[in-house]
One Martini backbone bead per residue (centre of mass of N, CA, C, O) as a GRO file, in nm:
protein
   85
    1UNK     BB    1   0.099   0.034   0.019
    2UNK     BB    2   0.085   0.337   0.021
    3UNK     BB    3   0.237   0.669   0.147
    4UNK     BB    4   0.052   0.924   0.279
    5UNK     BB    5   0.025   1.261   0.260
    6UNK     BB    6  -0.094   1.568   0.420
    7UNK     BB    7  -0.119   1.893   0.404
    8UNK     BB    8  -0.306   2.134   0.651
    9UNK     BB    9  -0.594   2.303   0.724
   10UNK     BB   10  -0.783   2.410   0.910
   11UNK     BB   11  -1.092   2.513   0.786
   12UNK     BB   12  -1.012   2.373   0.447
   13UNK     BB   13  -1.226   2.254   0.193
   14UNK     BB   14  -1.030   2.121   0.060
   15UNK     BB   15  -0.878   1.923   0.266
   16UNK     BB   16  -1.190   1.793   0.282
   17UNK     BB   17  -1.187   1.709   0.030
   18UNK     BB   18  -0.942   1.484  -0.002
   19UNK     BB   19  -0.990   1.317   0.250
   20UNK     BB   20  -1.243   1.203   0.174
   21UNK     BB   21  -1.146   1.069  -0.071
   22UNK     BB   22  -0.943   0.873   0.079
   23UNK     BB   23  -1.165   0.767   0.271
   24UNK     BB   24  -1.359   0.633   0.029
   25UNK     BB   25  -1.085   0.476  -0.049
   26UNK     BB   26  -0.928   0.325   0.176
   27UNK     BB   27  -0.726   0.555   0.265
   28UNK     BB   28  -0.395   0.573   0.421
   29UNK     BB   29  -0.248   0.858   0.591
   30UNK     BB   30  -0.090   1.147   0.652
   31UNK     BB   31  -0.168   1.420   0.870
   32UNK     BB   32  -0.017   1.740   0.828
   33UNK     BB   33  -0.046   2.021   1.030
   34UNK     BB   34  -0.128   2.410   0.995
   35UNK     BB   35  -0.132   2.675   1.124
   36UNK     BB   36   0.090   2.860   1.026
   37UNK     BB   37   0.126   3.093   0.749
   38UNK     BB   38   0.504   3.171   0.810
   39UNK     BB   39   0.833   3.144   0.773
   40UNK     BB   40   0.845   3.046   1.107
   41UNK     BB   41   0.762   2.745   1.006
   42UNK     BB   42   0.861   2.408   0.960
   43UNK     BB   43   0.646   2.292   0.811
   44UNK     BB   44   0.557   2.491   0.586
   45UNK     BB   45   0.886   2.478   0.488
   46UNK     BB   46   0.893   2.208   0.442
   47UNK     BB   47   0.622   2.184   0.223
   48UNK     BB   48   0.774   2.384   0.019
   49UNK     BB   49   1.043   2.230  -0.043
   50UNK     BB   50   0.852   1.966  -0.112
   51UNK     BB   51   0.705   2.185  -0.339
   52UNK     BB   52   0.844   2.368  -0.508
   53UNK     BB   53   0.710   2.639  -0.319
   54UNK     BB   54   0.419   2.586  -0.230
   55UNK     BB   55   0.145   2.751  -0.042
   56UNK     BB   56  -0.080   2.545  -0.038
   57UNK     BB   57  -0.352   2.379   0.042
   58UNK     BB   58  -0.289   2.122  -0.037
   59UNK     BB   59  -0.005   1.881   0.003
   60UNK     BB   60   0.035   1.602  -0.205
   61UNK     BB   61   0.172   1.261  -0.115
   62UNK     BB   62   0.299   1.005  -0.278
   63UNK     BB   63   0.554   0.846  -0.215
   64UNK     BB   64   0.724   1.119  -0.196
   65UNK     BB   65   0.521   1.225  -0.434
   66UNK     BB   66   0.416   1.538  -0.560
   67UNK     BB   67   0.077   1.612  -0.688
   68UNK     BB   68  -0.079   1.806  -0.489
   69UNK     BB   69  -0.376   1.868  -0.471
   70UNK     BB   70  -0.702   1.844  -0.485
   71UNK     BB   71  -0.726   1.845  -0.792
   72UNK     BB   72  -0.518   1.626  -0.844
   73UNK     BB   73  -0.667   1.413  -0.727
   74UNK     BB   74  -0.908   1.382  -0.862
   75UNK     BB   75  -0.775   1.339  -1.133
   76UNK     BB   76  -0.657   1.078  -1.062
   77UNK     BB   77  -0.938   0.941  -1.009
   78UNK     BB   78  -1.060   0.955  -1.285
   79UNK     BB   79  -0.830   0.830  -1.403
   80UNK     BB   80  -0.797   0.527  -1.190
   81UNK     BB   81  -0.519   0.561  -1.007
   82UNK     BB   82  -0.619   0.509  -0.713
   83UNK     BB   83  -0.652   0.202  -0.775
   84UNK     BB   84  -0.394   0.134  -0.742
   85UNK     BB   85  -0.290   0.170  -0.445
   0.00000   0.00000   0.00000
């Protein structure tokens, strides 16, 4: 099985929308929450680093492999490409 990560910020409307499609596709992820998007958060740092740059949220990887946001997700989805997770 893959290891999903997911970068979110609490009251987002987009990672509740990324999150619920994980959790309908009965995957399992990490999410880490960003309370503070701010040069001196270093999770927000480091999901910036890690996404070459990227400030908005939600933020996801699969198996360390960037894929990018809600809507990215859901394109994957649509794709048929998470069933193959």
């Amino acid at each position: 099985m893959a290891y999903i990560e997911i970068y979110t910020k609490r009251n987002c409307p987009y990672c509740e929308r990324a999150k619920s499609l994980l959790i309908k596709k009965s995957l399992d992820f990490k999410e880490i929450i960003i309370d503070n998007h701010n040069s001196l958060n270093s999770v927000y740092i480091e999901m910036q680093q890690r996404s070459n740059g990227c400030t908005t949220v939600p933020q996801i990887f699969i198996d360390g492999l960037h894929i990018g946001g809600s809507d990215d997700l859901i394109s994957l989805d649509n794709q048929g490409k998470l069933n193959l997770i």
